[in-house]
C-alpha positions in Angstrom: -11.6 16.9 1.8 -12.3 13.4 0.3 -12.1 9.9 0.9 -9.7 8.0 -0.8 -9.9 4.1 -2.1 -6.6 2.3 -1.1 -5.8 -0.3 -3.7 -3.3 -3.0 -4.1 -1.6 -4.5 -6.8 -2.5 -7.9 -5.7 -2.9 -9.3 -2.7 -0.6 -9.2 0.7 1.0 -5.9 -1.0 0.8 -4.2 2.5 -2.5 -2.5 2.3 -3.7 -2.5 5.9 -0.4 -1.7 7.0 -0.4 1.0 4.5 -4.1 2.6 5.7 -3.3 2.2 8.9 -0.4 4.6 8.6 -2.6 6.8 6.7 -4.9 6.9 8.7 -2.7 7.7 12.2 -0.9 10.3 10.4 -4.3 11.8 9.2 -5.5 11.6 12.4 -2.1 13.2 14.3 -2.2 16.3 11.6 -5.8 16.7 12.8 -7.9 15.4 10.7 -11.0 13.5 11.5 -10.6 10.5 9.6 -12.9 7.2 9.7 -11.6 3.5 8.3 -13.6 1.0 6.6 -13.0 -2.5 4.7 -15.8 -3.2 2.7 -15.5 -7.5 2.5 -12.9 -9.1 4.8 -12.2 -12.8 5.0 -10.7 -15.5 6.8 -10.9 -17.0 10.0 -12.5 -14.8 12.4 -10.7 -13.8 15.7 -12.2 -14.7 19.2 -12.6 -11.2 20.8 -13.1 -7.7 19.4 -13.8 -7.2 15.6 -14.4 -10.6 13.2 -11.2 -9.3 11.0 -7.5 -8.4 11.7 -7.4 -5.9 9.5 -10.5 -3.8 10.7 -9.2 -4.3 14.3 -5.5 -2.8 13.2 -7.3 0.0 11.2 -10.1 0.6 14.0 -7.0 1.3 16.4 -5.2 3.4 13.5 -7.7 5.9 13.4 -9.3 5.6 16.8 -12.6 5.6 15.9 -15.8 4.4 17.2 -18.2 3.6 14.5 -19.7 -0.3 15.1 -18.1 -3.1 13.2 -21.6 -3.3 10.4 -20.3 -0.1 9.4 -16.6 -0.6 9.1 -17.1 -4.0 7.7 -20.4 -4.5 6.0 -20.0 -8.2 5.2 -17.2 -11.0 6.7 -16.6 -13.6 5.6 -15.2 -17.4 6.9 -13.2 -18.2 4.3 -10.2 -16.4 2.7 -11.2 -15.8 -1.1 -12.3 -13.0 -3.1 -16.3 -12.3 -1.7 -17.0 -13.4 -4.8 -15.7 -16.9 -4.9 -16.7 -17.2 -1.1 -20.4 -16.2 -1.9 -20.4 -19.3 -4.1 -18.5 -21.4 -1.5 -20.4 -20.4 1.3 -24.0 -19.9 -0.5 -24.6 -16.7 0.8 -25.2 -13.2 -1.1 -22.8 -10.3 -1.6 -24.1 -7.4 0.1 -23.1 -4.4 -2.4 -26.1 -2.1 -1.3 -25.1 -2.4 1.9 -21.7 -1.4 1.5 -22.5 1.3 -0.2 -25.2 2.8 2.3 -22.4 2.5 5.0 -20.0 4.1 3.1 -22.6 6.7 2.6 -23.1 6.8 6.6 -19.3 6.6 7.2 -18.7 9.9 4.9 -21.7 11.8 7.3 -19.9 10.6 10.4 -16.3 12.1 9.1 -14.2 14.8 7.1 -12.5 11.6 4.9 -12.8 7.8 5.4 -10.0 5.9 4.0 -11.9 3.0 2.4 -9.3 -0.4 2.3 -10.1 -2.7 -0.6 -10.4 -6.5 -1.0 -6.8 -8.5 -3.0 -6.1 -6.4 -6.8 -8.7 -3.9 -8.6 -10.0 -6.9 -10.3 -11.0 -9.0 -7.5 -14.4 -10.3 -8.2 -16.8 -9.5 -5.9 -20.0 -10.8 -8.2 -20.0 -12.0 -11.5 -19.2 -8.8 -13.9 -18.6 -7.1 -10.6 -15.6 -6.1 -9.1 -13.4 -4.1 -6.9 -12.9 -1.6 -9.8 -16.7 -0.9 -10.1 -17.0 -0.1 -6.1 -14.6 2.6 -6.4 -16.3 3.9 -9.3 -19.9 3.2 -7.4 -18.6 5.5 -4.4 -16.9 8.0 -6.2 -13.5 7.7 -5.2 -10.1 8.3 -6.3 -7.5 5.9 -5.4 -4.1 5.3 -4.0 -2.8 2.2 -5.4 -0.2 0.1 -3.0 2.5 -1.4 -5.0 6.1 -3.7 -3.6 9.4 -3.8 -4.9 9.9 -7.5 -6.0 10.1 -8.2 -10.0 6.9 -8.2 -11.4 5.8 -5.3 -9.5 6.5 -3.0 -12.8 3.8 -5.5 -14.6 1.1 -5.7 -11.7 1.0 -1.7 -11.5 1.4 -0.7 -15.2 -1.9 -3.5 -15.2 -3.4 -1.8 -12.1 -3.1 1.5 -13.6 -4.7 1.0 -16.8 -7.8 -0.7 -15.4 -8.5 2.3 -13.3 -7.8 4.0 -16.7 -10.7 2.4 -18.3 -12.8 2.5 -15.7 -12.2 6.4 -15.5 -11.0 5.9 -11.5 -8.7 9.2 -10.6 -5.3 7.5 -9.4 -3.5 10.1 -7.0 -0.3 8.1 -7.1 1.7 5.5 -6.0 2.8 4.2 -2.3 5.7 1.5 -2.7 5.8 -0.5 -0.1 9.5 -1.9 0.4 9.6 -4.7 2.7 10.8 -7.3 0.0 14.3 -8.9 0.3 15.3 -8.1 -3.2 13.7 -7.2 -6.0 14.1 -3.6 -7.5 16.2 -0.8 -6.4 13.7 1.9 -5.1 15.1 4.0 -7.4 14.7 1.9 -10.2 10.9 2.0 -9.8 10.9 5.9 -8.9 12.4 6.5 -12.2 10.0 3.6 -14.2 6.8 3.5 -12.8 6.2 7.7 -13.1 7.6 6.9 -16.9 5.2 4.4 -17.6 2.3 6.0 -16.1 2.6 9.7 -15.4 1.4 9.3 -11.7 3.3 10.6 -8.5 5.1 8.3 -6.4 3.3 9.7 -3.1 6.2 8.0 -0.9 8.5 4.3 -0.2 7.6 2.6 3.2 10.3 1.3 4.6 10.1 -2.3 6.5 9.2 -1.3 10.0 9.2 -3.7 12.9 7.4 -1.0 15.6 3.4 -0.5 14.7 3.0 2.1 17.4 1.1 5.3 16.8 4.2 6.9 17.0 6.2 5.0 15.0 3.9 4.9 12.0 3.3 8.8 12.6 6.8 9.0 12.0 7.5 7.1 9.4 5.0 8.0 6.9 5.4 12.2 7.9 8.9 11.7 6.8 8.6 9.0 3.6 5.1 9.7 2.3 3.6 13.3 0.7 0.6 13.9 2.9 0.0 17.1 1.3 -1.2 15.1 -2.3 -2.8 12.7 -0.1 -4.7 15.5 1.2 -5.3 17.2 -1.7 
């Protein structure tokens, strides 16, 4: 079993929400599934982990691995690690990313690894999200929505992983927009325009519990190419 890279086609697409229901399902079929978010930002919280995100995907898959291995490097201001290294004068830890990913894969059967905004968020200067996927050896899963543009931002996500040789598993569209395209608009275009699976449609959902996700993504999402 391996672990998969969970992109987004930009930013605020739904990825942690999306990983998180990964992960519970994963975890609820049996499988012994680890988190991580390799560079999170923002303003950090006053108890438990310094981001949001790793606390909701901590929960998700219940695991207990410490917060340096889940998320390798913070950082206190909301921008891509790359623009916040420069902000903030301090260094982008890529080696240390990798060598907990590394740990992460020895501690379980498939770690769902949540990326940073887009593929091509910088995270140095002629680095970027793209090139740690391909560094780790992962395929991906690539998050799109259903508002216009969405067509445009994953045709564009899709042919980066293209030329950067990163296996794409499929698509996961996220439908919480008001709007926008028909679902089955998209489930007819984006397979068309790019020959990849749509793995499953989210629905908006209000309820976050374990159960509710569980749920939700058994019955809308294709575990069994997830798994695969």
């Amino acid at each position: 079993m391996k672990s998969i890279f969970v992109t987004g086609t930009d930013t605020d697409v739904g990825k942690t929400y999306v990983t998180a229901g990964l992960a519970v399902t994963l975890r609820k079929m049996g499988v012994d599934v680890g988190i991580m978010k390799p560079f999170a930002a923002g303003v950090p919280q006053k108890k438990g982990f310094k981001s949001e995100d790793v606390e909701i995907l901590s929960r998700a898959a219940q695991v207990s691995d410490p917060e340096n291995l889940l998320n390798p490097q913070f950082f206190k201001l909301e921008a891509s690690p790359y623009t916040a290294s420069k902000e903030l004068k301090v260094k982008v830890k890529v080696r240390k990313v990798l060598a907990s990913f590394k740990k992460l894969s020895k501690n379980h059967s498939l770690v769902l690894v949540e990326g940073m905004g887009g593929i091509m968020t910088p995270i140095l200067k002629n680095y970027f999200v793209a090139d740690l996927i391909k560094d780790m050896g992962l395929s991906t899963i690539i998050v799109t929505r259903s508002r216009v543009g969405a067509l445009n931002h994953t045709f564009m996500t899709y042919e980066m992983c293209t030329k950067k040789k990163i296996p794409v598993k499929g698509i996961i569209i996220n439908n919480f927009d008001v709007g926008g395209y028909p679902l089955k608009t998209l489930k007819r275009d984006i397979p068309a325009l790019t020959g990849l699976p749509i793995l499953g449609t989210i629905p908006f959902i209000e309820n976050l519990s374990d159960n509710s996700l569980y749920k939700n993504f058994k019955k809308n999402v294709k575990m069994n190419l997830i798994i695969k």
